[in-house]
BALOMAR-485525 format. One record per residue (C-alpha): residue number from 1; y, x, z. Coordinates in steps of 0.05 Angstrom, whole numbers. Layout:
BEGIN
<rec resi="NUM" v="Y" u="X" w="Z"/>
...
! end
This chain:
BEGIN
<rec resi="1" v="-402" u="-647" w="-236"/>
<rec resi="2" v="-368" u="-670" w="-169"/>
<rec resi="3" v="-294" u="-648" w="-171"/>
<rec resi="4" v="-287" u="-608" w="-98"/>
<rec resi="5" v="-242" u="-629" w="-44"/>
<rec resi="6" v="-178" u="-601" w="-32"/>
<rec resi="7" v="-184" u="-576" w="34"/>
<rec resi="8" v="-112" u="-592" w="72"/>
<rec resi="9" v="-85" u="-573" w="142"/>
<rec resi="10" v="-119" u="-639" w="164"/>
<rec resi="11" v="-190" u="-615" w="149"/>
<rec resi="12" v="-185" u="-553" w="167"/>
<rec resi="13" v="-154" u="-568" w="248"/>
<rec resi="14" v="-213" u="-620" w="237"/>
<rec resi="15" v="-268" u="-571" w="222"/>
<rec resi="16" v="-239" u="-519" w="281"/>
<rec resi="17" v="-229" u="-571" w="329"/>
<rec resi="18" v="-307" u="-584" w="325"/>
<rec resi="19" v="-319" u="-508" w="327"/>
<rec resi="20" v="-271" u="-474" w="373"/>
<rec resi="21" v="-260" u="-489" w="451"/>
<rec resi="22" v="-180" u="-490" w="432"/>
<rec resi="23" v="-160" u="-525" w="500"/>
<rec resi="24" v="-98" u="-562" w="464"/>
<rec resi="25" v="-94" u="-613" w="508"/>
<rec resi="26" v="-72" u="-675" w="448"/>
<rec resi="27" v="-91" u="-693" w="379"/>
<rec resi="28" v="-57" u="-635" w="345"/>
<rec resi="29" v="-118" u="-588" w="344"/>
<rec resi="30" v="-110" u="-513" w="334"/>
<rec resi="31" v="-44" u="-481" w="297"/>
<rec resi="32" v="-75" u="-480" w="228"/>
<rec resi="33" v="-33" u="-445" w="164"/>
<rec resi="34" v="-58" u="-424" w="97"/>
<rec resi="35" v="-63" u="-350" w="90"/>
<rec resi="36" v="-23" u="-344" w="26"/>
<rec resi="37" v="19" u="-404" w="-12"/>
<rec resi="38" v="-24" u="-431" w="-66"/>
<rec resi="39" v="-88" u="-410" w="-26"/>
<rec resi="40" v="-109" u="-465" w="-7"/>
<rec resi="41" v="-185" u="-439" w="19"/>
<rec resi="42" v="-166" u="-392" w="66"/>
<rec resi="43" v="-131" u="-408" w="127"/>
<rec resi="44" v="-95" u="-373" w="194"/>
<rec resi="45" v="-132" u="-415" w="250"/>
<rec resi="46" v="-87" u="-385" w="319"/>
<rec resi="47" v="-86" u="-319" w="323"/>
<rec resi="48" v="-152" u="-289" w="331"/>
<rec resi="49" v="-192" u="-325" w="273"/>
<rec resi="50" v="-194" u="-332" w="199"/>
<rec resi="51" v="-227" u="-394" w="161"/>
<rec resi="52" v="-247" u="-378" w="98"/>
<rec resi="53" v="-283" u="-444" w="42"/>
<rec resi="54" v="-319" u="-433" w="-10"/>
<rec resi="55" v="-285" u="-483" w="-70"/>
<rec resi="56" v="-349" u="-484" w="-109"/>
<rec resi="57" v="-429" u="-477" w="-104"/>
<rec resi="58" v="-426" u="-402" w="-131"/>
<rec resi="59" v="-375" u="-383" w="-82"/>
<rec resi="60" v="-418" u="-416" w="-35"/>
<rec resi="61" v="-474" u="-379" w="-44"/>
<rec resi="62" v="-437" u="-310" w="-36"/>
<rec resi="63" v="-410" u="-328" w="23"/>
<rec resi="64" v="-474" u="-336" w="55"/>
<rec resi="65" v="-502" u="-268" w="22"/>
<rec resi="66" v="-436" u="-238" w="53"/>
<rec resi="67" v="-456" u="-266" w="126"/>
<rec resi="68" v="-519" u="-227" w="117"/>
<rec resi="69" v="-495" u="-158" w="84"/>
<rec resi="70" v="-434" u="-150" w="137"/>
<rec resi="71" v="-497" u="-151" w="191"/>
<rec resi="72" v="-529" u="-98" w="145"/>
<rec resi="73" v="-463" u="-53" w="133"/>
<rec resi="74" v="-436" u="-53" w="203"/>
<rec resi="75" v="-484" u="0" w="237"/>
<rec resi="76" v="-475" u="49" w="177"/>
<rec resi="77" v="-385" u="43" w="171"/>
<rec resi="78" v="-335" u="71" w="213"/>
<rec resi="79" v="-286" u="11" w="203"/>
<rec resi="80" v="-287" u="-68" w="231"/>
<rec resi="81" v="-331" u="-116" w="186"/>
<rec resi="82" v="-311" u="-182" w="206"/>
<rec resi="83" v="-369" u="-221" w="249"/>
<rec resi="84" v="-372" u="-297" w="246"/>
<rec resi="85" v="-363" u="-333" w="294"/>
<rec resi="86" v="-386" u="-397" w="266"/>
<rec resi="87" v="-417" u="-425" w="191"/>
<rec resi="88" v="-439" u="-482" w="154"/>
<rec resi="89" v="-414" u="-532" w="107"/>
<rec resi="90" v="-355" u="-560" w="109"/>
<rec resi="91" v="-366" u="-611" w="46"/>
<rec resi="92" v="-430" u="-624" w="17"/>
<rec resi="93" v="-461" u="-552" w="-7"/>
<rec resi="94" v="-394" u="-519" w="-1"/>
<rec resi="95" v="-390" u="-462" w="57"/>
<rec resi="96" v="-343" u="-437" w="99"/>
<rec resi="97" v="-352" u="-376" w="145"/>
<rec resi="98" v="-302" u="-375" w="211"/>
<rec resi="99" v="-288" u="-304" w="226"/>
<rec resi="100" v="-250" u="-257" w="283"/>
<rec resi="101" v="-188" u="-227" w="260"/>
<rec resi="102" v="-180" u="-154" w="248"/>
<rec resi="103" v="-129" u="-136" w="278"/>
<rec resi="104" v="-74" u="-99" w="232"/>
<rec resi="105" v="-32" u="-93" w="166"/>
<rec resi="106" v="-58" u="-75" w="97"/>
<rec resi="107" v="-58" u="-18" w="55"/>
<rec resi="108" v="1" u="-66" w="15"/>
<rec resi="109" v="45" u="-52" w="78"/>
<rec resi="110" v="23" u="14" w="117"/>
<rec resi="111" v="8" u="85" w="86"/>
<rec resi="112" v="-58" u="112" w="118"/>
<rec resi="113" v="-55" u="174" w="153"/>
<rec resi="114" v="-96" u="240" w="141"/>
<rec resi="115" v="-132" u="206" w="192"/>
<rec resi="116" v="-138" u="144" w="160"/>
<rec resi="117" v="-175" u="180" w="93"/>
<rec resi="118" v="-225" u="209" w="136"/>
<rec resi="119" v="-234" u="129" w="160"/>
<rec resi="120" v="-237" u="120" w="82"/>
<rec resi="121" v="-285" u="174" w="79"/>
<rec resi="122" v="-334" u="149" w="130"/>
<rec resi="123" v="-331" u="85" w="91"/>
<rec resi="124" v="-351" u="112" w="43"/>
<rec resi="125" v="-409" u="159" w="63"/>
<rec resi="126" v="-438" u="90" w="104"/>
<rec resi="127" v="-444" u="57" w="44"/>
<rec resi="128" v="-485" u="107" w="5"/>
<rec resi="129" v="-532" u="105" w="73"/>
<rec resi="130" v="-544" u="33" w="63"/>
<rec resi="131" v="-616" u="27" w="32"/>
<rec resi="132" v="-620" u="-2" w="-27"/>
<rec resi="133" v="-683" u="-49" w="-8"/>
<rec resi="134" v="-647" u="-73" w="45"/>
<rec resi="135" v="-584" u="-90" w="11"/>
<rec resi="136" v="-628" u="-124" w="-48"/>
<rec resi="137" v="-669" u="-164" w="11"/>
<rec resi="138" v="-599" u="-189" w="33"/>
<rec resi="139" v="-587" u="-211" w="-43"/>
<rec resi="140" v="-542" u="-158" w="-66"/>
<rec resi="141" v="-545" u="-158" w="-133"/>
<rec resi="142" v="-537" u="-98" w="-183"/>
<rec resi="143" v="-491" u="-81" w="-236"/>
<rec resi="144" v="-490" u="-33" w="-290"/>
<rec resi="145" v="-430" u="14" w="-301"/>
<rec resi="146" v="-367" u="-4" w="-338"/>
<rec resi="147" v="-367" u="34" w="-409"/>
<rec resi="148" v="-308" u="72" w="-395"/>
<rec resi="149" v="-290" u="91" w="-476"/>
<rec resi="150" v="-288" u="6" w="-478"/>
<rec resi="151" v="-243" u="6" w="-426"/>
<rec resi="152" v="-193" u="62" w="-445"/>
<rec resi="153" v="-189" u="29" w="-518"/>
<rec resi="154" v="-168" u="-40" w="-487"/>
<rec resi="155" v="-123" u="-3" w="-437"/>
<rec resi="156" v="-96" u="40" w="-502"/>
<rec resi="157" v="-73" u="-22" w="-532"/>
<rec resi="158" v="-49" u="-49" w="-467"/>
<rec resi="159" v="-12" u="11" w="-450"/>
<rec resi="160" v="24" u="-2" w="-523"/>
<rec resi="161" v="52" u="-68" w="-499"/>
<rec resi="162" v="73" u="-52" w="-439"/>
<rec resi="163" v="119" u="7" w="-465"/>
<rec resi="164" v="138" u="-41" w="-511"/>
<rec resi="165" v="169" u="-88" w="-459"/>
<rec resi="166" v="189" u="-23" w="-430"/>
<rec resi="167" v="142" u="-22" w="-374"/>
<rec resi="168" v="102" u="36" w="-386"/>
<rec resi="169" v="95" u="109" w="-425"/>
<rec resi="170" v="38" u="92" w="-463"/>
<rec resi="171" v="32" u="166" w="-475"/>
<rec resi="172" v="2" u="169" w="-413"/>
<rec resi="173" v="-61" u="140" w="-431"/>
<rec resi="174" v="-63" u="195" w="-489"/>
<rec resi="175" v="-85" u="246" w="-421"/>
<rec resi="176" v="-164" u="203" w="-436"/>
<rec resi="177" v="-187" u="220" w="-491"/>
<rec resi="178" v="-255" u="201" w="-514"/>
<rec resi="179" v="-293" u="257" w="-507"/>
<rec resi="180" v="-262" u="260" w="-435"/>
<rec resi="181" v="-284" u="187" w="-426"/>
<rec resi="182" v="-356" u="208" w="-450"/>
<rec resi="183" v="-347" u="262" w="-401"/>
<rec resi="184" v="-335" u="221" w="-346"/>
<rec resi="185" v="-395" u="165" w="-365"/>
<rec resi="186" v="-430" u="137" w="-302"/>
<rec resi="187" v="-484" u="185" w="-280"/>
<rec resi="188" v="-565" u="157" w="-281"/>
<rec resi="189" v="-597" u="157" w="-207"/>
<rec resi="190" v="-524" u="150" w="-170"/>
<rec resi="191" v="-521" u="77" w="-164"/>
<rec resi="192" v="-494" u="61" w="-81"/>
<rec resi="193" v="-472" u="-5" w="-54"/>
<rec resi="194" v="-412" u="-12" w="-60"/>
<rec resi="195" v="-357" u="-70" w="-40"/>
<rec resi="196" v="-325" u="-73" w="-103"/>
<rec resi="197" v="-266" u="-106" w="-83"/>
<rec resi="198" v="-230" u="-55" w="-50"/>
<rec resi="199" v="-158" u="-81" w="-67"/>
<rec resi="200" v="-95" u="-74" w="-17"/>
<rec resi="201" v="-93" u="-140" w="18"/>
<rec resi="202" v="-175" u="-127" w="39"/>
<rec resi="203" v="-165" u="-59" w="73"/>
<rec resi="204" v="-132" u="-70" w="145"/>
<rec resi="205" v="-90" u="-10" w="160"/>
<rec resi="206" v="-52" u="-3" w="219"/>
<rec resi="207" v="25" u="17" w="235"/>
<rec resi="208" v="-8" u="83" w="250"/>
<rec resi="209" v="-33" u="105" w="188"/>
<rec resi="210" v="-107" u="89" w="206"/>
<rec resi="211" v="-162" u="45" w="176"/>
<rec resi="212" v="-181" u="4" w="215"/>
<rec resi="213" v="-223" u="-57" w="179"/>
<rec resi="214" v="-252" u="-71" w="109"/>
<rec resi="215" v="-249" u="-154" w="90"/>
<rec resi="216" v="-283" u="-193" w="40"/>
<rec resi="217" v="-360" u="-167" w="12"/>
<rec resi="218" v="-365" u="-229" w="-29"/>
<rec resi="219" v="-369" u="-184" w="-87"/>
<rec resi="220" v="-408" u="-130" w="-67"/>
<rec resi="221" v="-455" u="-108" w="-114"/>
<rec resi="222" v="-506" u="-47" w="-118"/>
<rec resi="223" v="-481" u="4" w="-174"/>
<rec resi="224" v="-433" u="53" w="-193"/>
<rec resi="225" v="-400" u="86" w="-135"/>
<rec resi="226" v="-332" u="105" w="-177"/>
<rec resi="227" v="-315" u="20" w="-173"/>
<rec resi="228" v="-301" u="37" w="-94"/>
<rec resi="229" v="-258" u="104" w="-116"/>
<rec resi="230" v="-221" u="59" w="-172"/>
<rec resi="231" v="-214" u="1" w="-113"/>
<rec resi="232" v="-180" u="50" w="-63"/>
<rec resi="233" v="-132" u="87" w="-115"/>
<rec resi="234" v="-103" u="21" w="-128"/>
<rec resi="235" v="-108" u="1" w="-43"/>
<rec resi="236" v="-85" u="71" w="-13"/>
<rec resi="237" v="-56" u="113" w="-84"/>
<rec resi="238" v="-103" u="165" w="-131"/>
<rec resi="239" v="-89" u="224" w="-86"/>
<rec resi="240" v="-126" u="186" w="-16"/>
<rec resi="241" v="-169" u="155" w="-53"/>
<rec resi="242" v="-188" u="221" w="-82"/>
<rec resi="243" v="-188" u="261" w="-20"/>
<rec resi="244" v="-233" u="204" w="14"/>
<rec resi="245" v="-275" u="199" w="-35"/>
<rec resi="246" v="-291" u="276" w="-38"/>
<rec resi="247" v="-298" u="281" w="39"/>
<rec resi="248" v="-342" u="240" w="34"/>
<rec resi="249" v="-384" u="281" w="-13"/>
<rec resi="250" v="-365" u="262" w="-78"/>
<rec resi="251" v="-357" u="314" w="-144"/>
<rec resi="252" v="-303" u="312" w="-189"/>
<rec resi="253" v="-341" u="268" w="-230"/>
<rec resi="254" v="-343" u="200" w="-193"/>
<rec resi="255" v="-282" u="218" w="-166"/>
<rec resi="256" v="-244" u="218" w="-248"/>
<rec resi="257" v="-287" u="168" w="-266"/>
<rec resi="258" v="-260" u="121" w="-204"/>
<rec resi="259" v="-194" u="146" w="-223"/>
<rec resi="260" v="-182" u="125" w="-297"/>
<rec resi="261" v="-221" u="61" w="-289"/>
<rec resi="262" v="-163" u="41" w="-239"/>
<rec resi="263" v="-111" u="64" w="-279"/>
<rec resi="264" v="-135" u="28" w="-343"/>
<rec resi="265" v="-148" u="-34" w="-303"/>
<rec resi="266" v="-77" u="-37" w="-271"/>
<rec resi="267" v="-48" u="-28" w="-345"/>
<rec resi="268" v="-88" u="-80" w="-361"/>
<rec resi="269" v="-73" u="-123" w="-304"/>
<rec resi="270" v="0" u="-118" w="-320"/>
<rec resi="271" v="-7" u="-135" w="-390"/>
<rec resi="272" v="-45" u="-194" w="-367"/>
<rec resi="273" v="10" u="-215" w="-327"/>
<rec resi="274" v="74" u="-202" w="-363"/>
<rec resi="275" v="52" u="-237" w="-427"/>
<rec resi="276" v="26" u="-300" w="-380"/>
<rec resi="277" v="-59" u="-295" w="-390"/>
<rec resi="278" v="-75" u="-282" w="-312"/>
<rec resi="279" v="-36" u="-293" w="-247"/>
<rec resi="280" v="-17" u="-238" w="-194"/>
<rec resi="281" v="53" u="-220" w="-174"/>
<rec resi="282" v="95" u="-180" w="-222"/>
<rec resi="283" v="121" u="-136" w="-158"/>
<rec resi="284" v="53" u="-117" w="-130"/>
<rec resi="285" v="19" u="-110" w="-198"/>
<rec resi="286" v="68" u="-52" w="-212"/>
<rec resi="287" v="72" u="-16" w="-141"/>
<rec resi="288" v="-9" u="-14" w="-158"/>
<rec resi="289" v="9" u="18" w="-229"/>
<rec resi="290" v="54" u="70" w="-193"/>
<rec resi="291" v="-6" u="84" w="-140"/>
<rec resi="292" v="-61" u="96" w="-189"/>
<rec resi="293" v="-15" u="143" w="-233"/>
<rec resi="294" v="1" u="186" w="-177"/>
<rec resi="295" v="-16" u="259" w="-200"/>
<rec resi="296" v="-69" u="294" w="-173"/>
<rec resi="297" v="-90" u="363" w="-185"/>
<rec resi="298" v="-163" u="355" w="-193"/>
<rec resi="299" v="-137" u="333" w="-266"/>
<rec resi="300" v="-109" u="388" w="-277"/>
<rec resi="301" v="-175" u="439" w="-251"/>
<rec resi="302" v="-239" u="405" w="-263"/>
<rec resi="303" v="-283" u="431" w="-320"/>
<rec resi="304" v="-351" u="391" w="-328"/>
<rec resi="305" v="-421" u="429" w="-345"/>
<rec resi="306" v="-470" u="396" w="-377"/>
<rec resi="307" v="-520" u="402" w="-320"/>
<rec resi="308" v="-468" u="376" w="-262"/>
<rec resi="309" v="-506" u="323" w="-212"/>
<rec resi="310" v="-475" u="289" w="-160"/>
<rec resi="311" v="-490" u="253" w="-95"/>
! end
């Protein structure tokens, strides 16, 4: 298999200078700047664009899925979906997708607004409009839900380690049990699309509180609508997350379910971290453990029947 190129600043102003109209007048091409350090495939081009390469063939192919579903969500959402400008390849079978900034913070820096939930909420709700032909004609693939009982026994263990290194109260994960985690077991007929990636650095929030873009569908998949409720506890905190996700229709159900799948992924996450098995910053991972464990007081009221449907 072909090792990849690094791309560096030289490529990229390279690859925009061929793309963009920049007017700069010399040699010197565009300003050009990775995002992040240590990111090397996704770069600040000026200040209205983002460059974003795919480092392999499977990245490659769902960036080109993405250019296609972002035309398909856009009519149905309330927020900015980021439109190309310009795509290809910039090395042999690896893509790269040029796209207008939206404008704005993210949820990692602003607090959204009451206003800013009932963005959340219209996200939401336009997903769950999005036919599901459609979304599988633009290659949007499905996925089955996450056994939550698997997922609160490896968070269980997790949670032990972490109050170990004196991180967490692993009695907290005691509040799941497993009858509440059979309770809360993915519902059949309520599969939506969903983005599935719904972190803090890919919801663009403004200094006012309000929601103003959703980045990055590379992973969006067609399945369990809770994933997007889990993705914006750990973005925007359990109790926005909550209150978006039941404006937008959603029963206590989905919105539990979305809840302790974040909370056992951030403990999880952590773990991961502290004892060196996956990357992330130690700062952020915990601010996201403090958002998802924000109380809420649909915990503390919900009782399930047996015949319950949802949306």
């Amino acid at each position: 298999m072909t090792q990849a190129p690094t791309p560096t600043a030289d490529t990229v102003r390279r690859l925009v200078r061929s793309l963009l109209d920049e007017g700069t007048g010399g040699t010197g091409g565009p300003d050009v700047r990775p995002v992040r350090e240590g990111h090397a495939h996704t770069w600040w081009v000026g200040t209205r664009h983002v460059l974003r390469l795919a480092p392999d063939r499977e990245a490659s192919a769902r960036r080109r899925r993405e250019l296609r579903l972002r035309d398909l969500v856009r009519p149905h959402v309330p927020v900015a979906v980021p439109t190309s400008v310009a795509h290809g390849d910039w090395a042999p079978g690896l893509a790269y997708t040029l796209d207008t900034l939206v404008p704005g913070g993210t949820a990692d820096e602003h607090d959204v607004s009451a206003v800013g939930e009932a963005d959340l909420a219209g996200l939401l709700t336009g997903l769950r409009a999005v036919p599901q032909r459609q979304a599988e004609t633009a290659g949007v693939p499905r996925t089955a839900p996450r056994s939550l009982e698997a997922l609160r026994r490896m968070a269980v263990h997790a949670a032990e380690r972490l109050a170990a290194a004196d991180e967490f109260d692993a009695s907290r994960m005691h509040q799941l049990t497993p009858p509440g985690a059979a309770q809360l077991a993915a519902q059949p007929g309520t599969a939506v699309l969903t983005h599935h990636g719904l972190t803090g650095e890919h919801v663009v929030v403004s200094a006012d509180g309000r929601v103003r873009g959703v980045l990055d569908w590379t992973e969006a998949a067609f399945g369990d609508p809770a994933e997007d409720i889990a993705g914006l506890a750990v973005a925007v905190g359990s109790p926005a997350a909550v209150r978006a996700a039941t404006l937008a229709g959603y029963g206590p159900r989905p919105c539990l379910r979305g809840l302790w799948l974040a909370r056992c992924d951030t403990v999880m996450r952590l773990t991961g971290h502290l004892e060196g098995r996956t990357g992330g910053g130690g700062t952020l991972l915990r601010a996201r453990l403090s958002r998802v464990w924000e109380p809420i007081l649909l915990e503390r009221v919900t009782e399930f029947k047996d015949d319950e449907t949802e949306p």
